[in-house]
C-alpha positions as CSV (number, residue, x, y, z in Angstrom):
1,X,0.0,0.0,0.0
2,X,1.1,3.2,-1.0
3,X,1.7,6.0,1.7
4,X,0.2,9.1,0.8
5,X,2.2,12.3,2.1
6,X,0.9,14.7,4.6
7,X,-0.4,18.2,3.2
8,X,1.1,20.5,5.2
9,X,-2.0,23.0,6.0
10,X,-0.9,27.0,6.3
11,X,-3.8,29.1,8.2
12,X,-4.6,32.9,7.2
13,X,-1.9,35.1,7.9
14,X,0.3,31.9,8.5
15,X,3.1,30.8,6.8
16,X,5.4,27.4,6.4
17,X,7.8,25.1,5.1
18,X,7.0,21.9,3.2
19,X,9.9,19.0,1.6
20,X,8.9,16.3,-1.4
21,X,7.1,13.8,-0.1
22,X,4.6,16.5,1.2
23,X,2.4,19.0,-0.5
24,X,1.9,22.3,1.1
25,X,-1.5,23.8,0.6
26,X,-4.5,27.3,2.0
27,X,-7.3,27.7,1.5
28,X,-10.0,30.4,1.9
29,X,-7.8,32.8,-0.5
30,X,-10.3,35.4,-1.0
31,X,-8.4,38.9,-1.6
32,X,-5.6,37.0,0.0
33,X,-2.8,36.1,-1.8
34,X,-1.1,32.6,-1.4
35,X,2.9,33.2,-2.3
36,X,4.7,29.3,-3.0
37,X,8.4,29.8,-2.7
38,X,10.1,26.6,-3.8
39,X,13.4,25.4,-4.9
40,X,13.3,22.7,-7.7
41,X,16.8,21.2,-6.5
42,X,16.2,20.6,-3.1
43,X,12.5,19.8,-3.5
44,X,11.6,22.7,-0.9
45,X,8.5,24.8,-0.8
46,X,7.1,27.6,1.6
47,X,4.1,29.0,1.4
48,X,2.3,32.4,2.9
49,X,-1.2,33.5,3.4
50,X,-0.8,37.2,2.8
51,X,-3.8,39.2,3.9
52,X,-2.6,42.6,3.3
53,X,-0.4,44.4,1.3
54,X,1.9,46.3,4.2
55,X,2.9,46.1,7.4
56,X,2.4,49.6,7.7
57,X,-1.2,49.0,8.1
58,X,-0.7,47.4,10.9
59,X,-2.8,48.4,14.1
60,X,-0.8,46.8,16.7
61,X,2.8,46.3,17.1
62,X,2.7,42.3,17.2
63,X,1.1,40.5,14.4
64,X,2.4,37.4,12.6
65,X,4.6,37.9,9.8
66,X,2.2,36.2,6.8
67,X,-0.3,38.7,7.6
68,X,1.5,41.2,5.1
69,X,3.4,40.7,1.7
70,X,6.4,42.7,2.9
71,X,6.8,40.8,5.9
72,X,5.4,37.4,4.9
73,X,7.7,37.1,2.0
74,X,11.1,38.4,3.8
75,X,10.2,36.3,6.5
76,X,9.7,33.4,4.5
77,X,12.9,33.5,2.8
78,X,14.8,33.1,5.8
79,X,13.0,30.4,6.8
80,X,13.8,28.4,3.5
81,X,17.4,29.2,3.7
82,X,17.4,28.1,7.2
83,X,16.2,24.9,5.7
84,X,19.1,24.9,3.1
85,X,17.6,26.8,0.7
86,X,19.7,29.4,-1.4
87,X,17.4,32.6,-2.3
88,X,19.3,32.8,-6.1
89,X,17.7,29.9,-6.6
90,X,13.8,30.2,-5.1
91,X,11.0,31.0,-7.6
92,X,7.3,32.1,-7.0
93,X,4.1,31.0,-7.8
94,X,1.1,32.8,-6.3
95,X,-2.8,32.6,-6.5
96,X,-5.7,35.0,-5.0
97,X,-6.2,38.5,-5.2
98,X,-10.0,37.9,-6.0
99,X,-12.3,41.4,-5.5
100,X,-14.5,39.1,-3.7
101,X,-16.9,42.6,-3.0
102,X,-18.5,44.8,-5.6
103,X,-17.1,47.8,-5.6
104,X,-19.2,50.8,-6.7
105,X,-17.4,54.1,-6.0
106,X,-14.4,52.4,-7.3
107,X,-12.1,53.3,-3.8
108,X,-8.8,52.3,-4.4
109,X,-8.4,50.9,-0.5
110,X,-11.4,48.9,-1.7
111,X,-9.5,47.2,-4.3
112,X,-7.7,44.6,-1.4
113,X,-7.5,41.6,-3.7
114,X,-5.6,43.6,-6.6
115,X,-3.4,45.7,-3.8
116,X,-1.9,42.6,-2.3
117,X,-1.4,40.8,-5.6
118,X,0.7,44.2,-6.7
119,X,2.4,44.2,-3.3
120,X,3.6,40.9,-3.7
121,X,5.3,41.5,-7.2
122,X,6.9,44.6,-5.7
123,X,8.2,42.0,-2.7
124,X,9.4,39.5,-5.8
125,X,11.3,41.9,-7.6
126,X,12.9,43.6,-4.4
127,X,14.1,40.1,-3.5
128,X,14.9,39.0,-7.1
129,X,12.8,36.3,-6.9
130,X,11.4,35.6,-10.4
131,X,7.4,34.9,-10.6
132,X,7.3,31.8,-13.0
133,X,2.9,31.5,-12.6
134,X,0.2,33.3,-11.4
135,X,-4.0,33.1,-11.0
136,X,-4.9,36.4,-9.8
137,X,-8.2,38.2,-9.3
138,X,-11.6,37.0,-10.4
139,X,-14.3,37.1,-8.1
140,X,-14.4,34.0,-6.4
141,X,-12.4,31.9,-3.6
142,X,-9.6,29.7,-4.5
143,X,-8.0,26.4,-2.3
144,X,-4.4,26.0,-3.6
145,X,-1.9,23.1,-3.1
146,X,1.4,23.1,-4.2
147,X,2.9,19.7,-5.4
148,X,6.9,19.9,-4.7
149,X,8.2,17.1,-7.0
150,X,6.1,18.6,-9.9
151,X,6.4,22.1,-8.8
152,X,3.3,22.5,-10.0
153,X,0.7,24.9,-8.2
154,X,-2.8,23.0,-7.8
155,X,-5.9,25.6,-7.7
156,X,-9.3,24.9,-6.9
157,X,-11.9,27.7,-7.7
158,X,-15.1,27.9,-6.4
159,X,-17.7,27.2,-9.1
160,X,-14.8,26.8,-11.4
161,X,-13.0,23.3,-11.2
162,X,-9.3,22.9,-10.7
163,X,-6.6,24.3,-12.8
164,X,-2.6,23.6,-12.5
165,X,0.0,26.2,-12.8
């Protein structure tokens, strides 16, 4: 009997490490953005469940590091390379960013979903990082689990099936 590996499940605002045989997955991206930072050689992944754009929204001083894409992704990377990873070699796959409201006066703060997808480019070329994939905006929900032998990025949709990246 085969063993199936263990999913390793990241929360909202979380963020985690994953090795081949396991898959590392979110779900309940909304306007969130979930970031999969993986190195092919070493058969490595993180992942972060980035609800907001920048820590500089914050409203208290302690808050986990995944809630923002500034945060989230720097403190991801250290994480992987603490884990062997080397950060010239990571590349980025991400899914989310839906407008999951409608949106009548057309506010830019309104506009979460596209604000954190943007934010988390910005984070990817700081870090020169290069984005390989993305599934971004929409209107509807998205589970994601990222497959670490394949590096392949596994999206469910609601009302939409599944789609690989």
């Amino acid at each position: 009997m085969t063993k199936v590996a263990e999913a390793v499940k990241v929360g909202i605002a979380g963020l985690d490490i994953a090795k081949h045989p396991q898959t590392i997955m979110t779900s309940g991206l909304g306007s969130c953005i979930g970031v999969i930072l993986y190195e092919e050689r070493l058969q490595i992944a993180g992942l972060v469940h980035v609800m907001l754009p920048d820590s500089s929204m914050a409203r208290t001083e302690s808050y986990k590091p995944g809630k923002f894409a500034d945060t989230g992704i720097s403190h991801l990377i250290k994480q992987l390379s603490k884990h062997g990873a080397t950060k010239s070699h990571l590349k980025a796959k991400m899914a989310g960013g839906a407008q999951m409201f409608d949106v009548k006066n057309g506010s830019e703060m309104m506009r979460i979903g596209y604000r954190n997808a943007e934010a988390v480019k910005k984070q990817l070329i700081e870090h020169q990082i290069p984005l390989i994939a993305e599934d971004i905006g929409g209107s509807r929900g998205r589970t994601i689990e990222f497959l670490i032998d394949q590096s392949c990025l596994k999206i469910r949709t609601i009302h939409e099936g599944t789609s690989y990246i």
